[in-house]
N, C-alpha and C positions, 0 to 999 in steps of 0.2 A: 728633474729629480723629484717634483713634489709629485708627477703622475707616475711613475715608476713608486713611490715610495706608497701610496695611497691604493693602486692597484696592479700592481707587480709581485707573484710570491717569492720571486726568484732574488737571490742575495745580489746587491746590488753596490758600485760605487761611484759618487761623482767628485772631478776633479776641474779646477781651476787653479787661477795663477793670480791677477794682481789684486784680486777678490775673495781669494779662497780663503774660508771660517766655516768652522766646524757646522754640521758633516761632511762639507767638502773639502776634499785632499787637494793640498797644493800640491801638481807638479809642471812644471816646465817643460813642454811640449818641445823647445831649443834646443834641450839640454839631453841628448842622447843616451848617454850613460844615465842619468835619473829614466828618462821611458824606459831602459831597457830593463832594471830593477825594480821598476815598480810590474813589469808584464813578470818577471821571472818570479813576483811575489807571490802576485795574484791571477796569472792563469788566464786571464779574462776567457769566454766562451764566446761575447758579442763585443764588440766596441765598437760605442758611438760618435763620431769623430765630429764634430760641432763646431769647435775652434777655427779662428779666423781673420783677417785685418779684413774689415767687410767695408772699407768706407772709399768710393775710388776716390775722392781727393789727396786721401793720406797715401794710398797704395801709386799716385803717378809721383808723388812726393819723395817715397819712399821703396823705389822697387825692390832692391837686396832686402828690407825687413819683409816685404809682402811675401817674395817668393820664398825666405828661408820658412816663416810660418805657412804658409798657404802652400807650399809644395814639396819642399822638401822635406816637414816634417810629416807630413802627410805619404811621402812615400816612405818614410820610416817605420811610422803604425802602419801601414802594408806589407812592410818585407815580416815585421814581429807577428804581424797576425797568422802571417803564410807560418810561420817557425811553429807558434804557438794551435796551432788550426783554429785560429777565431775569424768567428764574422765579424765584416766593416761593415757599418752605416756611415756613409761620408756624407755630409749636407753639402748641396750644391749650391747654385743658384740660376737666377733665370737670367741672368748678364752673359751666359754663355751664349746666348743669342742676340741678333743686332735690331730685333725689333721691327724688320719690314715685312715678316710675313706671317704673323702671328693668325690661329694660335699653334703653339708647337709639340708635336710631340715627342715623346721621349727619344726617338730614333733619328730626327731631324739632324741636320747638319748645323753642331755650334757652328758660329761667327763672332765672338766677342770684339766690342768696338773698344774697351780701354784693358789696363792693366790687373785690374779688379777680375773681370770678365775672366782675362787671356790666364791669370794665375788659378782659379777656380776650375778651368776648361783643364789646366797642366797638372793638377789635382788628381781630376777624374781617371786622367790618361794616362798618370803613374800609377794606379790603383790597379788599373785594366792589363798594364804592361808587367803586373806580380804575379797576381791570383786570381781566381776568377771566385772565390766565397766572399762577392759582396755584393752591398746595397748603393748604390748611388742614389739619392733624392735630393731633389732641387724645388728650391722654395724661392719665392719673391721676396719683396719688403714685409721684415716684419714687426710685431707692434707688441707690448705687452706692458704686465707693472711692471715699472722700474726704480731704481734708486734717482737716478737721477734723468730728467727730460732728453736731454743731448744722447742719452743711447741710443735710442732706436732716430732713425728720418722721421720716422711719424712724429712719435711723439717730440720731436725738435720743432714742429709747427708752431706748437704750443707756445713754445718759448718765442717765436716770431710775433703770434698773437697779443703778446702781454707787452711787446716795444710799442714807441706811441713817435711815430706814425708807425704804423702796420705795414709793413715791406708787402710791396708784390708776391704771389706766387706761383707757381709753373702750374700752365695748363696746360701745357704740352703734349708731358709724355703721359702715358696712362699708366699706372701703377695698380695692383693688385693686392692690399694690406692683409696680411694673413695672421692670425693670433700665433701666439707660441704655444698657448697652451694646445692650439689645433692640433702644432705639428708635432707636439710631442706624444700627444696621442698618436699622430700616426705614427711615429717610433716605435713608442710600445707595442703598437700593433704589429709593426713589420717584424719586432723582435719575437712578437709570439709565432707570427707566423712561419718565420727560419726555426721555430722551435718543432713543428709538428712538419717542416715541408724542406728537406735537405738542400732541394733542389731551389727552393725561392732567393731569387739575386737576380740583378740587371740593373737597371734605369729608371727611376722613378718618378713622376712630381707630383708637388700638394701645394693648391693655391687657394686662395678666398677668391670666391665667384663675385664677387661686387666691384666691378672698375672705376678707380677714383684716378683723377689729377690731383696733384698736391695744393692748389685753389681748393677743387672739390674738398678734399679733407679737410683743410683749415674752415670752410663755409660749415663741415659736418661738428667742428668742437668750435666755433665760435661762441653759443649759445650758452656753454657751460661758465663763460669770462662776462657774458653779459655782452657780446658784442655783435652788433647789428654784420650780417655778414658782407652785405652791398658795402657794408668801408673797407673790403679786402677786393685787391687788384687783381684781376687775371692778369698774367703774362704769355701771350701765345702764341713766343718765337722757344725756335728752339735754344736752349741752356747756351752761355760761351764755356769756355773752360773742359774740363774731361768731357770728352763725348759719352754720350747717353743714349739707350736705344729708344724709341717714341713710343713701341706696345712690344711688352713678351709675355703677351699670355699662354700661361700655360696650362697645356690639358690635362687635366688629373684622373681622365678614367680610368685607366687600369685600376689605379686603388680605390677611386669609388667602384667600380664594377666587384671588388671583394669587399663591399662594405665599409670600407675605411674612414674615418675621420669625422670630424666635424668642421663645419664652415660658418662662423657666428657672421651677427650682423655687423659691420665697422660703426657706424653710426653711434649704435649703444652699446659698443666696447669701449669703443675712442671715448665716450663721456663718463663711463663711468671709474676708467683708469683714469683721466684726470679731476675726477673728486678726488679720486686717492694721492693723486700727487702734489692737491691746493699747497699744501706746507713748504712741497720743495720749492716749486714755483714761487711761494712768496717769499 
């Protein structure tokens, strides 16, 4: 919203749900009859489809709440958009892949190893099996300010960091931390570009070029707590519990090949969103 709102001329709305305060519209993504009135208000032209259960622990936990949000409302904004003639921007993710043959491109064959993955993959393929006026793009971990630490994996390091002793961390898998603010540029982008190009849709992705392990990251915001990083543990088995893929890097040329995006440094993002978060944390 804040890059849309800052350089976007186009009338714009965003909506949430257990969050939403003014300018953001509450509405319930569940709740059918609410989407359908709120599309029958306002017409959308593009819709950004963002929304998510993005955590696989909660989604093996919880498979009925994952798939009703992550798929079935998701094919709902698909059939309105078809009624409505609007473009979808759906956010993917890089969990559609199992991580052995990295890196992937958009046309690759998903493999998702958990329910996270398999619901996301079930997303793309309800979108594909409507209309074909859309955007699909798939993003990795992402990191940005937050209200509180525990939103994002990343920034949930932090909260690890400040326990005494300092828990091990996965050196595992490799992960690819990408700003929000990146991606949302590249939305705006993409939406300008369905603006002057009828024909722009397919499969997209947008990742930060920098490969961390979750070690790595915590070793990269230690410094901002005052903490020597050699007192944090590698762990360099694979994860127990929900399966995880070990790399899904993904290739982001097609949209850097049209100039798209930005990819900040993790290092001095990561440090300077938790000076901003010192208060929550304490």
């Amino acid at each position: 919203m804040a890059e849309f709102s800052q350089n976007y001329d186009g009338e714009h709305y965003g909506t949430g749900y257990s969050r939403a305060k003014d300018p953001i519209v509450k509405l319930n993504l569940l709740d059918e009859d609410e989407v359908d009135a709120f599309f029958e208000q306002e017409c959308p032209k593009y819709v950004i489809h963002s929304a998510a259960e993005r955590r696989p622990d909660v989604s093996e936990k919880d498979p009925d709440g994952t798939w009703s949000l992550n798929v079935n409302s998701t094919q709902h904004l698909a059939r309105l958009c078809k009624k409505y003639g609007s473009w979808l921007l759906y956010l993917s993710t890089d969990y559609v892949f199992d991580g052995t043959s990295p890196p992937y491109q958009p046309g690759d064959t998903p493999n998702p190893l958990n329910l996270y993955g398999k619901s996301k993959l079930a997303g793309e393929e309800a979108i594909q099996e409507i209309f074909d006026n859309y955007c699909i793009l798939r993003v990795p971990i992402l990191y940005g300010e937050v209200e509180a630490l525990e939103e994002s994996a990343v920034t949930a390091i932090a909260l690890d960091l400040r326990k005494n002793p300092i828990p091990s961390q996965d050196d595992w898998a490799t992960r690819y931390p990408t700003h929000v603010d990146d991606v949302a540029l590249v939305c705006r982008q993409m939406v300008e570009q369905r603006s002057i190009e009828e024909g722009f849709r397919g499969i997209f992705q947008w990742s930060g070029n920098e490969p961390f392990t979750k070690y790595e990251m915590a070793c990269a915001m230690a410094p901002i707590f005052g903490i020597d990083s050699s007192s944090i543990t590698a762990n360099r088995e694979p994860p127990t519990g929900t399966p995880r893929p070990e790399d899904c890097c993904l290739d982001s040329s097609l949209l850097e090949g049209l100039a798209f995006g930005n990819q900040r440094s993790f290092s001095e993002s990561a440090q300077s969103i938790l000076k901003k978060s010192v208060v929550v944390i304490d």
